[in-house]
PLY file of the C-alpha trace (Angstrom):
ply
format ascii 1.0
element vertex 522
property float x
property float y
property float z
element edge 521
property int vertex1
property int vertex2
end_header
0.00 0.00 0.00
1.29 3.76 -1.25
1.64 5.72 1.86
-0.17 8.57 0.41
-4.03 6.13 0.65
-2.81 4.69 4.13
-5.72 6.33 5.78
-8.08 6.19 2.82
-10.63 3.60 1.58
-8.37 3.32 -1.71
-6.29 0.53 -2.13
-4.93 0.96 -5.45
-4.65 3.63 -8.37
-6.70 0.85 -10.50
-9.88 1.61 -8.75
-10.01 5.20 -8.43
-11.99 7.32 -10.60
-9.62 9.58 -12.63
-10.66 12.90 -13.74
-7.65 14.18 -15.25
-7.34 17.23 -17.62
-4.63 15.17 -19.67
-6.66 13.05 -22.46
-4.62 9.94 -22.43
-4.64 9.84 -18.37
-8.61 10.97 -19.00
-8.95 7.59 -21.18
-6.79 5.28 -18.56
-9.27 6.49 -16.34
-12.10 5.99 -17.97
-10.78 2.13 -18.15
-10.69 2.05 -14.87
-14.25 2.67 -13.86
-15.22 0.53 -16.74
-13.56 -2.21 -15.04
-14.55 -1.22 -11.98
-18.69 -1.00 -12.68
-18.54 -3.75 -15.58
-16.41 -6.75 -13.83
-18.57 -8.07 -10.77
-16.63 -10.65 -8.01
-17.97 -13.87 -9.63
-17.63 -13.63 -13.30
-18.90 -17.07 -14.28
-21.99 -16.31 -12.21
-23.07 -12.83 -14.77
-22.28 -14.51 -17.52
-18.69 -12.85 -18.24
-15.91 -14.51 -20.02
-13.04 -14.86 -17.75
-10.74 -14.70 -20.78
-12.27 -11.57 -21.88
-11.82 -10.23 -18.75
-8.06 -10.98 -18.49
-7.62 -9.52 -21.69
-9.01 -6.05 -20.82
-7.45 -6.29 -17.07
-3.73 -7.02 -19.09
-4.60 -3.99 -22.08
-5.79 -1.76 -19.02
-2.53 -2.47 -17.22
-0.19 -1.70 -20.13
-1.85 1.54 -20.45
-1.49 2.67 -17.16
1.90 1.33 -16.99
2.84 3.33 -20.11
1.07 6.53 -18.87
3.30 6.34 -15.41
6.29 5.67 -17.17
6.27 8.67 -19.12
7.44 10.36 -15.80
4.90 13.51 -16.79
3.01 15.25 -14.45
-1.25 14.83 -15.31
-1.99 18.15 -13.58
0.05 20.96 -12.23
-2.50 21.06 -9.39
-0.81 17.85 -7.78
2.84 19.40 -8.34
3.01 20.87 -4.56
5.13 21.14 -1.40
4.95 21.96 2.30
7.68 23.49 4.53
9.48 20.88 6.45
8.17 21.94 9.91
4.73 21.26 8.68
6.04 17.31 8.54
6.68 16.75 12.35
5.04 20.32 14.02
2.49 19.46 16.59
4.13 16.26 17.60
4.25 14.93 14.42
0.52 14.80 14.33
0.80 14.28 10.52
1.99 10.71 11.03
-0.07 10.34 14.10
-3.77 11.87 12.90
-6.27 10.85 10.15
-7.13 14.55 9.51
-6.89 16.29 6.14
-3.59 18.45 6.11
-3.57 19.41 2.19
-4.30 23.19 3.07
-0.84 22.79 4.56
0.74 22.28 0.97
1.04 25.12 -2.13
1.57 24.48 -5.77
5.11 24.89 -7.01
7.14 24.16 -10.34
9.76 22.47 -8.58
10.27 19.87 -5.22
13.73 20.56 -3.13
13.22 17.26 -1.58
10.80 14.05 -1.84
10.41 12.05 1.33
10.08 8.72 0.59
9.06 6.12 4.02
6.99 3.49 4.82
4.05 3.58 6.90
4.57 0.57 8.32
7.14 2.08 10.53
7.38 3.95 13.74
5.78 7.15 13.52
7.53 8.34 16.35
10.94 6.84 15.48
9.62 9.42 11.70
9.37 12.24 13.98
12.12 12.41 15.99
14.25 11.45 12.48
12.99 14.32 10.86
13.12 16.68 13.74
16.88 16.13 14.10
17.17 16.13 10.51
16.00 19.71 10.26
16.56 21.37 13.36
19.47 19.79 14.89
22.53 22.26 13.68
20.51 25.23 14.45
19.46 23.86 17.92
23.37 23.19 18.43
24.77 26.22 16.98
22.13 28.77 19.24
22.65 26.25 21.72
26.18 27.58 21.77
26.11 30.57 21.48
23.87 31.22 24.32
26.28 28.84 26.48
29.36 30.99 25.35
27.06 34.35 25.86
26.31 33.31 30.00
29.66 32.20 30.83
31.10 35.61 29.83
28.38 37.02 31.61
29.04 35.01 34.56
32.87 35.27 34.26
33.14 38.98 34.35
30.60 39.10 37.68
27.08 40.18 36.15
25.70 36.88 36.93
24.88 35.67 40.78
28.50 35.83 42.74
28.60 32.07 43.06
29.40 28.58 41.15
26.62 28.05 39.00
25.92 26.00 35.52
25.15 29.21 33.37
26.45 27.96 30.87
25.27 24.50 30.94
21.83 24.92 31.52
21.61 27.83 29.17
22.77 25.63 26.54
20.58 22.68 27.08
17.51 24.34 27.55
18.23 26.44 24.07
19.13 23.62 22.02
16.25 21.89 23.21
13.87 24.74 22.86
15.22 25.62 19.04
15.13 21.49 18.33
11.04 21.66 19.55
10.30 25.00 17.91
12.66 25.68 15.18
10.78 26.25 11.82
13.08 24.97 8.22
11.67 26.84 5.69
12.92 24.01 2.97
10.11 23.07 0.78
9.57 19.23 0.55
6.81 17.10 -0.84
5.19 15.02 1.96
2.85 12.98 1.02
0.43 13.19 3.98
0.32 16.40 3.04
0.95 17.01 -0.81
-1.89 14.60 -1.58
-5.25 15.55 -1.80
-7.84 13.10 -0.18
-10.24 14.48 -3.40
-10.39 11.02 -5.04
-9.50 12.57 -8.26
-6.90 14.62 -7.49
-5.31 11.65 -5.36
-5.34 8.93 -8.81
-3.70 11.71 -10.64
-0.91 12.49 -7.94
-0.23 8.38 -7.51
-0.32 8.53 -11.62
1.94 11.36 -11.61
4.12 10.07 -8.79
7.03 9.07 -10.99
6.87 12.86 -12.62
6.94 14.27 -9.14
10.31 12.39 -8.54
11.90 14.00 -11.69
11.13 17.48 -10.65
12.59 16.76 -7.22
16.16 17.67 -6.82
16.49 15.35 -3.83
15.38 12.58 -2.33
15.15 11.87 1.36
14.62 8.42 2.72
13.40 7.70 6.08
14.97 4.14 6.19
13.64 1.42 8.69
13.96 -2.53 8.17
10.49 -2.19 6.34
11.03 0.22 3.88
12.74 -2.78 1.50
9.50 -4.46 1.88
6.76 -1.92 0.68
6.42 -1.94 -3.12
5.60 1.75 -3.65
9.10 2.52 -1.80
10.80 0.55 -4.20
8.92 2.04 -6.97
9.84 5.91 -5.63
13.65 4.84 -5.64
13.83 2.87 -9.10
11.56 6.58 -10.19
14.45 8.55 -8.77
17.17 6.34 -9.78
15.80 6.60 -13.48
15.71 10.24 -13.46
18.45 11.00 -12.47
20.36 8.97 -14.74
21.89 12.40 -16.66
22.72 14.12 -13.77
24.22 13.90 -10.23
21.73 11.50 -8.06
21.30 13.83 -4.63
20.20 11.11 -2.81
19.96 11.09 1.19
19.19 8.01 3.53
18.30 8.51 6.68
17.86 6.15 9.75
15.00 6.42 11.50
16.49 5.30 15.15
19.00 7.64 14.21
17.01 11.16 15.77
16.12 9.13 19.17
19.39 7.75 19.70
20.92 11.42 18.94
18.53 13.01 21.25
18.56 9.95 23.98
22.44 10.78 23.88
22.27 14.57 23.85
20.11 14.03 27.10
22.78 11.50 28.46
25.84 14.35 27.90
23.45 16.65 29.48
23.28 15.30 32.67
26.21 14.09 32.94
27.56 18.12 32.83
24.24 19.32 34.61
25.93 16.86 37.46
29.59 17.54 37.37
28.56 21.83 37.42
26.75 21.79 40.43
29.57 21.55 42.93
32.73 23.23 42.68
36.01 21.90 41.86
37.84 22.93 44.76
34.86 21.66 47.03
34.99 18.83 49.29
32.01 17.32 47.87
33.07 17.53 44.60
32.89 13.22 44.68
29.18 13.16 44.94
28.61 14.84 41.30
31.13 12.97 39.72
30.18 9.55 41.11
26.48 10.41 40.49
27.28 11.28 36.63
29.16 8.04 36.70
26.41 6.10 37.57
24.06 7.60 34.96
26.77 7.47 32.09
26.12 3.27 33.36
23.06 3.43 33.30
22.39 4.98 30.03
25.15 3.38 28.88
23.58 -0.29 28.65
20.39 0.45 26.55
22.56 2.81 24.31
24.82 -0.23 23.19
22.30 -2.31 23.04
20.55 -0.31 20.41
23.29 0.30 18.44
24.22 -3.16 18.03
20.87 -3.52 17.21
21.37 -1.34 14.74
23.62 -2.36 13.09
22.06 -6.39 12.89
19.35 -4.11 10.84
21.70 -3.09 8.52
22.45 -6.94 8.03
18.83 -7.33 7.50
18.82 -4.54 4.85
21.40 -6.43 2.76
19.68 -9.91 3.22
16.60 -8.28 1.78
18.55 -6.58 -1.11
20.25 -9.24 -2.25
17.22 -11.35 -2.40
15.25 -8.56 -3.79
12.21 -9.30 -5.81
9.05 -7.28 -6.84
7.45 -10.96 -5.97
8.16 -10.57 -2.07
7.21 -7.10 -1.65
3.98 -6.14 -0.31
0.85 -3.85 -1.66
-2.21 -3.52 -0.66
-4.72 -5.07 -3.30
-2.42 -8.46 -3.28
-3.26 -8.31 0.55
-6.86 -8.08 -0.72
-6.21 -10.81 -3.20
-7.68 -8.47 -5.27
-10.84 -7.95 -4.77
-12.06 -4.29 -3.62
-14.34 -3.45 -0.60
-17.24 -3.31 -2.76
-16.55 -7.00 -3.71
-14.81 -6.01 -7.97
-11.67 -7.12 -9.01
-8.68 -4.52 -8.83
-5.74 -4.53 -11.12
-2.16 -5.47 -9.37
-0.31 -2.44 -8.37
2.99 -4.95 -8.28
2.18 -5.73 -11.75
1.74 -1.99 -12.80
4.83 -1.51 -10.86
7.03 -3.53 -12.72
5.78 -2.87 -15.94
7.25 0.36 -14.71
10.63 -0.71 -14.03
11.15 -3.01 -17.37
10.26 0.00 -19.29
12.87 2.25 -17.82
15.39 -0.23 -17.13
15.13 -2.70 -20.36
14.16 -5.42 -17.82
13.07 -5.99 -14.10
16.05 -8.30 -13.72
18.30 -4.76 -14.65
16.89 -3.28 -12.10
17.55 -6.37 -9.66
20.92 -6.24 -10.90
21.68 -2.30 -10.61
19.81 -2.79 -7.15
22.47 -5.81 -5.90
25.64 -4.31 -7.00
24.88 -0.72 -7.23
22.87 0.83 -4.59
23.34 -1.58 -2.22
27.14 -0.08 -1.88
24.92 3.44 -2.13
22.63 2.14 1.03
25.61 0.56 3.00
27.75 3.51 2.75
25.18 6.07 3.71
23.48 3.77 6.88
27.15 2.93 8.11
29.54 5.39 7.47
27.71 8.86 6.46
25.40 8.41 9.58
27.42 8.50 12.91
29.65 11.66 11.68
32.26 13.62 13.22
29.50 16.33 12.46
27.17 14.02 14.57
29.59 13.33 17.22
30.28 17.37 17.72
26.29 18.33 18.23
25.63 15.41 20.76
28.65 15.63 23.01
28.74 19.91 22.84
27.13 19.93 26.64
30.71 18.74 28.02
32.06 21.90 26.36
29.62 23.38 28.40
30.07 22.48 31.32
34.24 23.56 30.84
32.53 26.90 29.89
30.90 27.09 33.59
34.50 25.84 35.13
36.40 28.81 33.30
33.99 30.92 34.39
34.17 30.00 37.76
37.87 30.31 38.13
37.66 34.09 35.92
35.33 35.50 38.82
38.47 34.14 41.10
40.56 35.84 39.01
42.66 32.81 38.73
42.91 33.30 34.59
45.24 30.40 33.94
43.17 27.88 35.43
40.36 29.66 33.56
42.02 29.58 30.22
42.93 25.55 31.07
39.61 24.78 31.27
38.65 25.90 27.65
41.78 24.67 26.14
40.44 21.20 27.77
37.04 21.69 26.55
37.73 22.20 23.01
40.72 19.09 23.13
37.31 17.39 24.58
35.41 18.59 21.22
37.40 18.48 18.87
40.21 16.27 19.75
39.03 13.36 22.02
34.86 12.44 21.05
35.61 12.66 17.23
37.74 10.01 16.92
36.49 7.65 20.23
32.90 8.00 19.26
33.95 6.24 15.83
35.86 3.85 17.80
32.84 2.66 20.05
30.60 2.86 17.01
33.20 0.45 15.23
33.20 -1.58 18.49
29.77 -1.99 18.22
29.31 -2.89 14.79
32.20 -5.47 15.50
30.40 -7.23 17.98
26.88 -6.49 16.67
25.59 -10.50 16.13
22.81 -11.47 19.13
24.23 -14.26 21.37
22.11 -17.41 21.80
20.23 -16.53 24.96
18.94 -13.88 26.38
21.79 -14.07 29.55
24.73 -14.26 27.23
22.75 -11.05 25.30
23.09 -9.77 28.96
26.37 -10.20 29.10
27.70 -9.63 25.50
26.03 -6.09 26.38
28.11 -5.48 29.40
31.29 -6.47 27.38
30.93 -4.07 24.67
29.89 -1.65 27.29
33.54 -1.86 29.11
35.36 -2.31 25.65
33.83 0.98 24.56
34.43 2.27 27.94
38.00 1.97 28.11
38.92 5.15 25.86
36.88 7.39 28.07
38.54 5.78 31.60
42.00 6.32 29.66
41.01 9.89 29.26
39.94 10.57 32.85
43.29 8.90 34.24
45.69 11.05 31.80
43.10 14.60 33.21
43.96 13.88 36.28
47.67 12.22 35.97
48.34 15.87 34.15
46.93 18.05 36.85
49.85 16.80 38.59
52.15 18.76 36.33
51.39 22.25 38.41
54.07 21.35 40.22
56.54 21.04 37.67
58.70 24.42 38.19
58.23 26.06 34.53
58.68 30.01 36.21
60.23 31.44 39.30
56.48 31.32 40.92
56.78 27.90 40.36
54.50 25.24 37.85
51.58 26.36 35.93
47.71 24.83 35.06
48.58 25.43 31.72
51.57 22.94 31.23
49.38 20.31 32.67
46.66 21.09 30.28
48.80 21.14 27.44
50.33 18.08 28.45
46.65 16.46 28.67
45.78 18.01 25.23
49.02 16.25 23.57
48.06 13.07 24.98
44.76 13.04 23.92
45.55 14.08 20.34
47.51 10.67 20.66
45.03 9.06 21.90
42.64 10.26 19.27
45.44 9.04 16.17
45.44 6.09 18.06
42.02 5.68 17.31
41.90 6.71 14.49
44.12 4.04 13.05
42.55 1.46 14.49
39.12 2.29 12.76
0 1
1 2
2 3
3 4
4 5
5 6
6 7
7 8
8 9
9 10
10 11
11 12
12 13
13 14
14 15
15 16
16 17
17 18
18 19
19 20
20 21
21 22
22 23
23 24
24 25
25 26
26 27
27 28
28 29
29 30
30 31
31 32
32 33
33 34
34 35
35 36
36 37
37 38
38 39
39 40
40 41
41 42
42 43
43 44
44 45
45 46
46 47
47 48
48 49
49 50
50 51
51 52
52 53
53 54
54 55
55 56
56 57
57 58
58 59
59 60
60 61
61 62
62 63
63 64
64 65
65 66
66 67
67 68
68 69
69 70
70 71
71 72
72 73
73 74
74 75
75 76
76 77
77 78
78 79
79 80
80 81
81 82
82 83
83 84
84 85
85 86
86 87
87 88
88 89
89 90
90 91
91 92
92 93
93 94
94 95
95 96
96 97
97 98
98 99
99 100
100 101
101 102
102 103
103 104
104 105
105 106
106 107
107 108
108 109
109 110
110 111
111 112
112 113
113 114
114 115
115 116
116 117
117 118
118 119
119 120
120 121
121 122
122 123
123 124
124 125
125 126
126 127
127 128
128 129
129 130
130 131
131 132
132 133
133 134
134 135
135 136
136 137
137 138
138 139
139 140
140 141
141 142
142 143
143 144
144 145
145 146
146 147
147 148
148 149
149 150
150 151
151 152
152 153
153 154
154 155
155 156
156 157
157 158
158 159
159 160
160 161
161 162
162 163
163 164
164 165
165 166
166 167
167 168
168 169
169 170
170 171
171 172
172 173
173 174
174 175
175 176
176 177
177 178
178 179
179 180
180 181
181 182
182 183
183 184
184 185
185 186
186 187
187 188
188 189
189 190
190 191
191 192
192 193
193 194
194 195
195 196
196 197
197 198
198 199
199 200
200 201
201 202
202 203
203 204
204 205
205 206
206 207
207 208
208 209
209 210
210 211
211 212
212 213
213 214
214 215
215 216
216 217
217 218
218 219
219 220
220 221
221 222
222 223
223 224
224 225
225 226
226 227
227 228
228 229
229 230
230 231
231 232
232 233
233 234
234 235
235 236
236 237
237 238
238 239
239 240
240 241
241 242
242 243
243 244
244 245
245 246
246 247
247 248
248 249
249 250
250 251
251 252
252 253
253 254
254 255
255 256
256 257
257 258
258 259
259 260
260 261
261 262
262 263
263 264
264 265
265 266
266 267
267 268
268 269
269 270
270 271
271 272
272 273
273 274
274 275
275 276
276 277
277 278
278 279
279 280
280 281
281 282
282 283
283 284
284 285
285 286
286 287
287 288
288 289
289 290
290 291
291 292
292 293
293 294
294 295
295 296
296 297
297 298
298 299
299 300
300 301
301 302
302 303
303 304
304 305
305 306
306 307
307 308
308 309
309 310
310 311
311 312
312 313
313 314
314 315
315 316
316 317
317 318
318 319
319 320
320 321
321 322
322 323
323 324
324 325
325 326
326 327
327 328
328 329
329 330
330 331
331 332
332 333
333 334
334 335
335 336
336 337
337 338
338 339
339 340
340 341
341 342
342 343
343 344
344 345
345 346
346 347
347 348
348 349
349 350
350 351
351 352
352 353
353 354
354 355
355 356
356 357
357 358
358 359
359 360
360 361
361 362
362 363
363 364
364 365
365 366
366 367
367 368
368 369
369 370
370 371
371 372
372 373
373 374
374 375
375 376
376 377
377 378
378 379
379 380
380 381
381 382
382 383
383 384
384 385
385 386
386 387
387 388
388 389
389 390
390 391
391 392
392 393
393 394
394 395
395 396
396 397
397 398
398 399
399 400
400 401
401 402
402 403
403 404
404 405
405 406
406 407
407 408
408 409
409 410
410 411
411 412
412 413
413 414
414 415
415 416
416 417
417 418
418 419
419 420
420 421
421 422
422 423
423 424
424 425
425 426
426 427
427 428
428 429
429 430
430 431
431 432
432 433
433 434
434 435
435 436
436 437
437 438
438 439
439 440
440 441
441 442
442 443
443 444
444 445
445 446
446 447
447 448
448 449
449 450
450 451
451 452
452 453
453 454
454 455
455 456
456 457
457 458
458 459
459 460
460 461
461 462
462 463
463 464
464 465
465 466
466 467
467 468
468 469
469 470
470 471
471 472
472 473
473 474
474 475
475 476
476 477
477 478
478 479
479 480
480 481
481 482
482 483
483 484
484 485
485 486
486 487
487 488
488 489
489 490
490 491
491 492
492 493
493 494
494 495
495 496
496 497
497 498
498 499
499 500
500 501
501 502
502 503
503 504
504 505
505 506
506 507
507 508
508 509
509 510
510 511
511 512
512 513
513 514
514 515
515 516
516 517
517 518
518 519
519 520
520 521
C-alpha cells in the first residue's frame, strides 16, 4: 500500500476514478471505472468470459503502466510542497492523525526534496528522524552561542556571585527549545500532506508520482527494516534512480532510530555536565557529582549499546533483503486483498503496474535487480554505516561537556585565577574536537564489530556489558591522563613555580595521541 491512501478507503490507483485534464490519463481512467462498474466478483456467475476479462485487465494495465512511465506530471495542481516543519510540528501529528492536512501544501514548479518512508514504521521513530534532521545544527549552533554568551556574563561578575551552571543549563535548555520550535523553511513534498484526499486529485498524484520524482532535486529516505518491503518505496527509488540517470543522483538516507538515539544521547551528555557543574572543583564534595554522573553514564550506557548493536544487525537485514530482492516478495495492498475491492470487484495489481514500470525504464526488471544488488546496495551501505554517525554528529551530541568547561572557566575568571580559567577551555575544546571525534567512531566500530545477538537472552546480557567496558575503556584512559596531568602544576616552569597550563597542554598532547590512536585502528 502507497503511503499517500494509508488512511483512505483506496487501495490501489486501478480503482479510483480519474478525472484528469490530460486526455490519455482521462482515457486510462475511464478504463478504470469501466472495469470497476462492468467486472462483478464472480464472473462465471453474470455470464462474463473470464478470458475476456483478463484480456481487458492485461490492455488496461499496459496503459497505465505506459502513462506512469512517461514520468509527466497529469496536472500541475498535484505538483506541490509543504515546509518541512509542517512534517513533524504538533508532535508529528501528521503521522499520528487521520485529519486532512492538504491546506498545509502550495503548488510549485519544482520539489527541493521528496520524502520517501513506509508507513509501516514507527511514527515516532519518523518524527524524531525528521526533527533532528532539520533542526538539529541550528538547535546546536544557538545552543552555543547562548552557552558561550552566559559564561562571559558570569565570568566577568554580572551573573549571581557564586558557582553556578550558566552555561550548561543555558545551553541545554536552548538547544532543546530551538530542536522543539525551530521552523526549516525548505520546501519538501510530503505525502500526507501534498496529496489531496479528493479522489481525483489523489489517482492523478499516484499517476503522476514518478513525474513528481523528476522534478525533485532530492530525495530523502526515512529508512527502517520495512522500507525494503513496501512496493511503492521501491517504486519511488527505481523513479528517482531513473531520473536521475543524466545528472548527479542527490540522494539522502536517513535512519529512522538515528534522531532518538541522537537526542537519547544529547540528554545522556546533558546530565552528565548538569551533574559535574553543580559543585565546585575545589569543594569537598566535589565526589558526589562525579560519582552520580558516573552512575548515569552506566546506566544509560547499557540500553545505548544495546541499540546500536541492534542497529547495526538491521543493517544486516537490509542487505539480506537486497540481495534477495524481488518485486514478488514485496507487499501492496490489493495483493493483501487478493484483489478484490471493498465493494466485492476485481482490482488490477499495483505490483504488476509496478514492474511494468521498471522493465520499461530499465530494459528489464532483472536490470533493475541487478543495478539494485551491486549498485545501490554499496549506495545504502555507505550512507546507513559510514555517512550516519559523523564527526558532524559526534560534535552536536557531546557539545554539553564543552559546556560544562565553559561554567569551570567561568568560575575560576570570577576568582581571578585566569590560567586555570584559560585551562579549562583549552580542555574543553581538546574534549570537542580532539578526544569524542575520533572515540565516538571507535565505540561505534566496536559496536558494529560485535553487533551478532548471542544465543540466549543471559549471554545477550552479558555480550552487552562487554561491549559496554570495551567501549568504555577510551573514556577511563582519558579521565586517568586529566587527572595524571593536573599533577604537572608542580613542575617548576617560572620562578612562581609550575603552571595549570603545562598540565593542560600536556593532557591536550596526549589526547591528540590518543585520538590518532584511534583513528588508526578504525
Amino acid at each position: 500500500q502507497h503511503p499517500c491512501v494509508a488512511t483512505t478507503p483506496m487501495d490501489s490507483p486501478a480503482q479510483s476514478r480519474c478525472h484528469s485534464a490530460d486526455s490519455e490519463q482521462s482515457e486510462v481512467s475511464s478504463d478504470v471505472e469501466q472495469v470497476d462498474h462492468e467486472m462483478p466478483t464472480d464472473s462465471k456467475e453474470h455470464g462474463i468470459n473470464p478470458s475476456m476479462v483478463e484480456a481487458q485487465m492485461q490492455e488496461l494495465l499496459s496503459r497505465i503502466a505506459q502513462a506512469v512511465a512517461r514520468m509527466e506530471i497529469t496536472n500541475p495542481e498535484i505538483l506541490r510542497v509543504t515546509y518541512a516543519h509542517q512534517a513533524f510540528q504538533g508532535c508529528g501529528q501528521v503521522l499520528r492523525s487521520d485529519r486532512d492536512f492538504y491546506h498545509k501544501s502550495r503548488r510549485r514548479e519544482k520539489i527541493s526534496t521528496f520524502v520517501s518512508h513506509s508507513w509501516h514504521g514507527s511514527p515516532w521513530q519518523k518524527i524524531l528522524a525528521l526533527i533532528t534532521f532539520y533542526n538539529s545544527r541550528a538547535a546546536i549552533c544557538l545552543g552555543c552561542v547562548s552557552a558561550v554568551t552566559m559564561m562571559l556574563l558570569s565570568g566577568l561578575g554580572y551573573l549571581p556571585d557564586s558557582f553556578s551552571n550558566w552555561a550548561t543549563l543555558s545551553g541545554c535548555l536552548t538547544s532543546a527549545l530551538v530542536l522543539m520550535l525551530w521552523r526549516p523553511q525548505t520546501e519538501v513534498f510530503f505525502d500526507r500532506i501534498c496529496i489531496s484526499s479528493d479522489e481525483g486529485l489523489k489517482t492523478q498524484a499516484i499517476f503522476s508520482l514518478a513525474g513528481l520524482l523528476k522534478k525533485s532535486d532530492q530525495m530523502l529516505i526515512l529508512w527502517d527494516p520495512s522500507w525494503a518491503h513496501r512496493l511503492w518505496c521501491l517504486f519511488e527509488f527505481a523513479a528517482f534512480l531513473k531520473s536521475k540517470q543524466s545528472t548527479s543522483q542527490d540522494l539522502v538516507i536517513r535512519p529512522t532510530i538515528v534522531g532518538g538515539l541522537s537526542i537519547a544521547t544529547f540528554i545522556v551528555f546533558s546530565m552528565m555536565a548538569l551533574a559535574l557543574t553543580t559543585t565546585p572543583l575545589d569543594s569537598d564534595h566535589v565526589i558526589i557529582p562525579m560519582v552520580a554522573a558516573l552512575v548515569f553514564a552506566l546506566l544509560s550506557g547499557y540500553p545505548a549499546t544495546s541499540l546500536m548493536r541492534g542497529y547495526f544487525r538491521s543493517l544486516d537485514l537490509m542487505e539480506e533483503q537486497l540481495l534477495s530482492i524481488s518485486f514478488d516478495k514485496t507487499r501492496s495492498a490489493c495483493c493483501d486483498s487478493n484483489h478484490i475491492s471493498h465493494a466485492g470487484l476485481p482490482l488490477l495489481c499495483d505490483r504488476k503496474v509496478v514492474k511494468e514500470c521498471v522493465s520499461r525504464w530499465f530494459g528489464s526488471e532483472a536490470a533493475f535487480i541487478e543495478s539494485i544488488r551491486h549498485e545501490v546496495l554499496g549506495i545504502l551501505k555507505a550512507a546507513l554505516s559510514g555517512k550516519t554517525f559523523t564527526r558532524e554528529w559526534a560534535f552536536g551530541v557531546t557539545f554539553p561537556a564543552f559546556w560544562a568547561d565553559l561554567d569551570f572557566a567561568a568560575y575560576f575568571a570570577r576568582l581571578n585565577q585566569w590560567d586555570r580559567s584559560l585551562a579549562f577551555i583549552i580542555e574543553g575544546l581538546g574534549v570537542v574536537f580532539v578526544v569524542i571525534p575520533p572515540t565516538a567512531q571507535l565505540l561505534i566500530q566496536i559496536c558494529r564489530l560485535y553487533r551478532h545477538k548471542a544465543s540466549s537472552p543471559c549471554r545477550e546480557v552479558i555480550y552487552n556489558l562487554f561491549v559496554m567496558f570495551l567501549c568504555s575503556l577510551p573514556i577511563i584512559i582519558a579521565m586517568i591522563v586529566w587527572i595524571l596531568s593536573g599533577y604537572m602544576v608542580y613542575v617548576p616552569v617560572t620562578h612562581n613555580g609550575g603552571s595549570v597550563l603545562l598540565g593542560s597542554a600536556t593532557w591536550f598532547l596526549l589526547m591528540l595521541l590518543q585520538g590518532t590512536i584511534s583513528q588508526r585502528l578504525v
